[in-house]
C-alpha positions in Angstrom: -4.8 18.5 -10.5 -4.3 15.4 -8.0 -8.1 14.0 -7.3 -9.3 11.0 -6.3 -13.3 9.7 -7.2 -14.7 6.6 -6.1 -18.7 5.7 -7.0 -20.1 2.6 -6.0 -16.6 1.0 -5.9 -16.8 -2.9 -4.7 -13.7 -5.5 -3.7 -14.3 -8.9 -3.6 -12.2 -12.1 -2.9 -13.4 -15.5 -4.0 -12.8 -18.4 -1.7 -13.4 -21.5 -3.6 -14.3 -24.5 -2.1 -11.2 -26.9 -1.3 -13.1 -29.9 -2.4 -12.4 -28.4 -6.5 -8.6 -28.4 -5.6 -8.4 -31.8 -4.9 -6.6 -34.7 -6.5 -9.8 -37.0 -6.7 -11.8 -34.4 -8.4 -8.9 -33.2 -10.7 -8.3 -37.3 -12.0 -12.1 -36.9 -12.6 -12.1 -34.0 -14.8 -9.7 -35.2 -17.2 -11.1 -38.4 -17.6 -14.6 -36.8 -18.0 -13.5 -34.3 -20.3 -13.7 -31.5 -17.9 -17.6 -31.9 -16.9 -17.1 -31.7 -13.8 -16.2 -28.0 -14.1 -19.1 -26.7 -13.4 -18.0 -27.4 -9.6 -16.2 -24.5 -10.0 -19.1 -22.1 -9.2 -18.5 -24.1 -5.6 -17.5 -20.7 -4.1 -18.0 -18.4 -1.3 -16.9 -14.5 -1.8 -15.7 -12.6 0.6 -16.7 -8.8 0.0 -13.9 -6.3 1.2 -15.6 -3.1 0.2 -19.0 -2.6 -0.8 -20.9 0.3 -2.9 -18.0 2.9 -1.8 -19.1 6.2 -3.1 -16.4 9.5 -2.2 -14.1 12.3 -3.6 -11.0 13.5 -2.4 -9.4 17.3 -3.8 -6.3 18.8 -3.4 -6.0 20.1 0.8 -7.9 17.3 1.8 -6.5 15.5 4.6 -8.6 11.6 5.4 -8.7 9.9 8.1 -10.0 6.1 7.7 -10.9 4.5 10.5 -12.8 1.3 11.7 -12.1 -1.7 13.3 -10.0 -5.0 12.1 -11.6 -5.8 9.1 -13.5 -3.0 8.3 -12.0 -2.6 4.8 -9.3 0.7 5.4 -6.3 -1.3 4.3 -8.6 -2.9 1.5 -9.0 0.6 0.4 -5.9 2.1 0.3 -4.0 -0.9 -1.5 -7.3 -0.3 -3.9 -6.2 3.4 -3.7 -2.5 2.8 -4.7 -3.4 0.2 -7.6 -2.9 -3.3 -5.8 -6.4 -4.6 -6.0 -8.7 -3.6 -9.1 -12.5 -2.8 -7.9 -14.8 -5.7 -9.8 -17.4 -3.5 -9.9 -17.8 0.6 -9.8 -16.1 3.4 -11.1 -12.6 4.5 -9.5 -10.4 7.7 -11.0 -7.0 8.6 -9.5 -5.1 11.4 -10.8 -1.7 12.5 -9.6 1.4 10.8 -8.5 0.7 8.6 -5.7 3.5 7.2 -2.9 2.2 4.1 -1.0 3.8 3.5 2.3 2.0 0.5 3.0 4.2 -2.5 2.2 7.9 -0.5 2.1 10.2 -3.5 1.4 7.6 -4.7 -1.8 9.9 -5.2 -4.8 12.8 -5.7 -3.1 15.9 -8.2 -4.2 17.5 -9.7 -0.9 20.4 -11.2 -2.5 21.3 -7.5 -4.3 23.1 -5.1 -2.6 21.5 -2.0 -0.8 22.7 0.2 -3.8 20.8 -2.2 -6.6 17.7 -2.2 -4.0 17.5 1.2 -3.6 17.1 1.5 -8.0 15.2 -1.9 -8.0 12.5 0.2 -5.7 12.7 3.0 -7.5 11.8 1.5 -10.6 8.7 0.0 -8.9 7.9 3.6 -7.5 7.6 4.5 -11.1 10.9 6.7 -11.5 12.8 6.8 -14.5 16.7 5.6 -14.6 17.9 9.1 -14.6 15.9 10.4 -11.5 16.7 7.4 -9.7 20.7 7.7 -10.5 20.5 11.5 -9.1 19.0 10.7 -5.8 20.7 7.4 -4.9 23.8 9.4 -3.0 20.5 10.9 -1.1 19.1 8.3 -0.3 22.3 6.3 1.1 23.2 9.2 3.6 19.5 9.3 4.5 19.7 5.3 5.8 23.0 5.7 7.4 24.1 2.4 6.7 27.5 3.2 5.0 29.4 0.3 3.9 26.4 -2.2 4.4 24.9 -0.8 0.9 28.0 -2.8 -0.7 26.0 -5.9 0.8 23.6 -8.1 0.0 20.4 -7.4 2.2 19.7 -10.7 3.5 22.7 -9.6 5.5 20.6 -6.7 7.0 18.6 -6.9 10.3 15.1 -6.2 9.9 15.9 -2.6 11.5 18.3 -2.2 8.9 16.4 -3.2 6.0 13.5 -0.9 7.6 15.3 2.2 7.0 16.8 1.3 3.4 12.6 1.0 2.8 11.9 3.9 4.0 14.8 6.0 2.9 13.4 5.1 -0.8 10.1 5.0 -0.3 10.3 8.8 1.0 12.2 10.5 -1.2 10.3 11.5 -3.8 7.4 13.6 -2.4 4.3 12.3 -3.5 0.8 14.4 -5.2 -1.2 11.2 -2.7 0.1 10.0 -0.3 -1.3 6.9 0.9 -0.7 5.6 5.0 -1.2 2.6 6.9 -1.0 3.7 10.7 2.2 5.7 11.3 5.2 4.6 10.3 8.2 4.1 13.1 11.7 3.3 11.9 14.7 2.6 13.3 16.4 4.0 16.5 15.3 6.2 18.5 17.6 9.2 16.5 16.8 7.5 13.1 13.2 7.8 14.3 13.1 11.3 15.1 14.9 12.3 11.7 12.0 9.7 9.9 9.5 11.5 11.2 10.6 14.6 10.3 10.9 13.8 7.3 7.1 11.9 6.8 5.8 15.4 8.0 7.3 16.8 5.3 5.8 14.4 2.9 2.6 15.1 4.7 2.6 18.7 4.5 4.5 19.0 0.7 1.4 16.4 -0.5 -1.7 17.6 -2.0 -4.2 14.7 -0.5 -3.1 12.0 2.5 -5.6 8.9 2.8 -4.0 7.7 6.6 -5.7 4.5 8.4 -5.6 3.9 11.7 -7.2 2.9 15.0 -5.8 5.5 16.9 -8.1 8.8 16.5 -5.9 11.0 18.1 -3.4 10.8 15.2 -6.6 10.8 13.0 -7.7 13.9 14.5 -4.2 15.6 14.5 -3.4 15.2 11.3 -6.8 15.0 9.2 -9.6 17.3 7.9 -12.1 14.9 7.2 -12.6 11.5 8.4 -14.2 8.2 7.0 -14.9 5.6 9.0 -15.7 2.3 7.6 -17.9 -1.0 9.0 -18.0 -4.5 6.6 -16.4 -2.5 3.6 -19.1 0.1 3.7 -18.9 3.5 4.9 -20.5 4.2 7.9 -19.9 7.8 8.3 -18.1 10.7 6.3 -16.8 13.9 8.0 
C-alpha cells in the first residue's frame, strides 16, 4: 500500500571553505604528507531540512508551502530519491512519478524517439513497457517528424512537451509536484492539464509545493507549511 513516513528526517549541504580548494594549500599538502588535512573540517553546513517528522496514506492530498528557501523543493527531491537524509528515518513505498526536473536524463544529440526510452529507463520502466507506450507517447507531444531529430534541434517549447509527454504516462502510486506544471501552447496546455488531473486523481498520495494557496487549497486535503527546513504547521 503506497505510504510515505518521515521521523526526524535532516538535509544538510556542506559548504567548505574555498581557502582548502586552493592551489597554495594543495602544493602544501603533498609536500607535507597530507597534514594539512585537517583543514578540511574548515566548513560551514547549510541545513535544508531539520527534525522533519510526518506520514502520508493512501487519499491524502499535501500541500507544502513556505517561502523561498523554506525547504519544499528540498523535500520533495528528498521524497523522490535525489537527496539522501544524513540523519533520520525516511520510508517510501509505492511507485513514485517526480515532475520536478522533466528533461533530467535526457540525451540532446538522440533523437526524440531514443529520448523518450532513455527517460523511460530513468523512470524505472522496463524495455518492454517502454516499447508499448512509445507510439503513445509520440501522438501525445505532437511533434511528428521532429522525433526522427536530434533534440538540440528542438525549441525549449518543443522539448517541454516531449518531457512531459513521458514523464506523464505512466500514472504514478506518489506523485510528487513542484508548482503546476504549464506546457506548451495554449491547446497543448489545455490537453496537459487534462491529462495532470488525471494523474492527480488516478494517484494514491500527491506531495504539490507551491506559493500559490489557492491551488494548494483546490487541490489538497492537508497542508504543510514549512519555515528554515522545519515544519511550522501541519493541517
Amino acid at each position: 500500500m503506497p505510504h510515505i513516513s518521515a521521523e526526524g528526517v535532516c538535509v544538510e549541504f556542506p559548504i567548505w571553505n574555498p581557502s582548502h580548494r586552493s592551489l597554495k594549500n594543495a602544493v602544501l599538502r603533498a609536500t607535507t604528507g597530507g597534514r594539512l588535512a585537517r583543514e578540511s573540517s574548515t566548513r560551514v553546513v547549510v541545513q535544508a531540512l531539520s527534525d522533519l517528522s510526518f506520514e502520508f496514506a493512501r487519499g491524502d492530498r499535501i500541500g507544502l508551502v513556505g517561502n523561498n528557501g523554506s525547504g519544499k523543493t528540498t523535500l520533495l527531491r528528498v521524497l523522490s530519491g535525489i537527496y539522501e537524509p544524513v540523519r533520520g528515518r525516511l520510508e517510501v513505498s509505492g511507485r513514485v512519478s517526480s515532475l520536478l526536473d522533466l528533461s533530467l536524463g535526457m540525451d540532446h544529440e538522440a533523437t526524440g524517439l531514443e529520448n523518450i526510452v532513455l527517460r523511460g529507463v530513468l523512470m524505472g520502466l522496463p524495455p518492454v513497457a517502454i516499447q508499448a507506450k512509445v507510439n503513445e507517447i509520440a501522438e501525445f507531444s505532437e511533434l511528428g517528424d521532429y522525433l526522427s531529430m536530434p533534440i538540440r534541434t528542438y525549441s525549449s517549447g518543443m522539448l517541454l512537451r516531449l518531457a512531459f509527454a513521458v514523464s506523464t504516462s505512466v500514472a504514478p502510486e506518489i506523485l510528487l509536484l513542484d508548482e503546476w506544471l504549464s506546457v506548451g501552447d495554449a491547446a497543448f496546455r489545455d490537453k496537459a492539464e487534462r491529462r495532470l488531473l488525471e494523474l492527480i486523481e488516478s494517484s494514491a498520495i500527491m506531495v504539490l509545493a507551491s506559493h500559490d494557496e489557492s491551488l494548494i487549497r483546490r487541490f489538497c486535503s492537508r497542508m504543510l507549511r514549512l519555515e528554515h527546513g522545519r515544519a511550522a504547521s501541519a493541517s
